[in-house]
N, C-alpha and C positions, 0 to 999 in steps of 0.2 A: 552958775557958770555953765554954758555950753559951748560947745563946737561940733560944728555942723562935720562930720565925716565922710557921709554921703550922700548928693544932695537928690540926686537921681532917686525914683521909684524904686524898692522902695527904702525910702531914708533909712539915715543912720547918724546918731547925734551923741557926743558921748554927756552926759552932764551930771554937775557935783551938786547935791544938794542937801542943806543943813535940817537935823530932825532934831525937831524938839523930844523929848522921852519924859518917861514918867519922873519926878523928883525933878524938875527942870533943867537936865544935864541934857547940852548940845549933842550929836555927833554929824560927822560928814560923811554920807557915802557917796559913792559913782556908779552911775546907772548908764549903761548902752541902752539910749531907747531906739526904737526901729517907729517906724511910721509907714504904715499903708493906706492911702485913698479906700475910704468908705466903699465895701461892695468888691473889694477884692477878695478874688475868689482863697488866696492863699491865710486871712483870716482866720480861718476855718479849724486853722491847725495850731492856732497860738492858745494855750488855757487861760481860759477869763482871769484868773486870778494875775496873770499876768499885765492885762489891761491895764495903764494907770491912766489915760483919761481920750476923749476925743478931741482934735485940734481941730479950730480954722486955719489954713492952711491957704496958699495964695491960689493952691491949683482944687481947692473944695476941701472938704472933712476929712480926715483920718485920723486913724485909734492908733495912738502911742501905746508902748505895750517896752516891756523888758526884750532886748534883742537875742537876749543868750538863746530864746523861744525859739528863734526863727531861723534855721539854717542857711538860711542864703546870707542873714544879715551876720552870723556870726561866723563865717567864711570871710565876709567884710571887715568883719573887728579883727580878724587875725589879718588878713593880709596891711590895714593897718598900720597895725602895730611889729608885725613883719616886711616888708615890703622886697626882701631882699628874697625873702623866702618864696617855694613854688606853691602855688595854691593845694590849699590842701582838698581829698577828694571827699571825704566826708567828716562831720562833726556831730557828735552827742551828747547831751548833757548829764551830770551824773547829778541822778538825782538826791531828794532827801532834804531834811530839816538843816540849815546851814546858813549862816550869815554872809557869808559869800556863793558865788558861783563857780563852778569848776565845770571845765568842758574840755571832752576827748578830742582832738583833732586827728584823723588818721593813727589811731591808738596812742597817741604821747597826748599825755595830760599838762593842758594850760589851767590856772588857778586866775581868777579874776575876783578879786579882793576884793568886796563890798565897801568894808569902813575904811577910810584913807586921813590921812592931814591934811589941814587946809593948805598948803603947803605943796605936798609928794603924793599926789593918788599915786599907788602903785598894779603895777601889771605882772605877777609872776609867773615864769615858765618851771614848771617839773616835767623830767621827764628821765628815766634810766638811758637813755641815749644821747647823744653825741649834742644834740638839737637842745639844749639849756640854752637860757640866758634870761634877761628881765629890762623891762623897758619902764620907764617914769615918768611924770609930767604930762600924761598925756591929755 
């Protein structure tokens, strides 16, 4: 399943997709992938392990990649999923060994849940300020 989030340069797609694991048990996770045309200079800054594959694309190639990577695109994912909200002015990710992803936006931490239901991917906000809440479905 995808949806196209942002279609403009460089993209932004969110998608769910089913992993076979070892003993043949399913799971679903959600992946923000970002997409930049081949030969963009901003590449440069995404870690390969990131990379999940190069596309054909209508406008030439680009390397899909996890967007948590990419701060312009994950400025994208919160506005999003915020839209009510003012753009934030910067974001980081926290790193480390984890099944999910968590990213500081302007110091309040958002948590972006990897494994989700076929059903409810879910979106959760932490944060000791005012700025909580959680969005689903998306």
């Amino acid at each position: 399943k995808l949806e196209v989030m942002q279609s403009d340069w460089p993209a932004l797609v969110h998608s769910q997709m089913d992993v076979l694991l070892a003993g043949g048990q399913r799971d679903r996770y959600q992946v923000p992938v970002g997409l930049r045309p081949e030969g963009d200079p901003a590449l440069a800054t995404i870690d390969r392990d990131s990379v999940i594959a190069l596309f054909s694309t209508e406008a030439g190639p680009a390397y899909g990649y996890d967007a948590a990577e990419d701060p312009e695109l994950a400025i994208a994912l919160f506005m999003h999923i915020r839209p009510e909200a003012d753009p934030p002015s910067r974001v980081e990710p926290i790193q480390g060994e984890q099944s999910n992803t968590s990213l500081i936006y302007d110091g309040r931490l958002f948590s972006r849940f990897s494994a989700a239901s076929p059903k409810t991917p879910t979106w959760t906000w932490r944060s000791p300020r005012p700025w909580v809440g959680s969005a689903s479905g998306i």
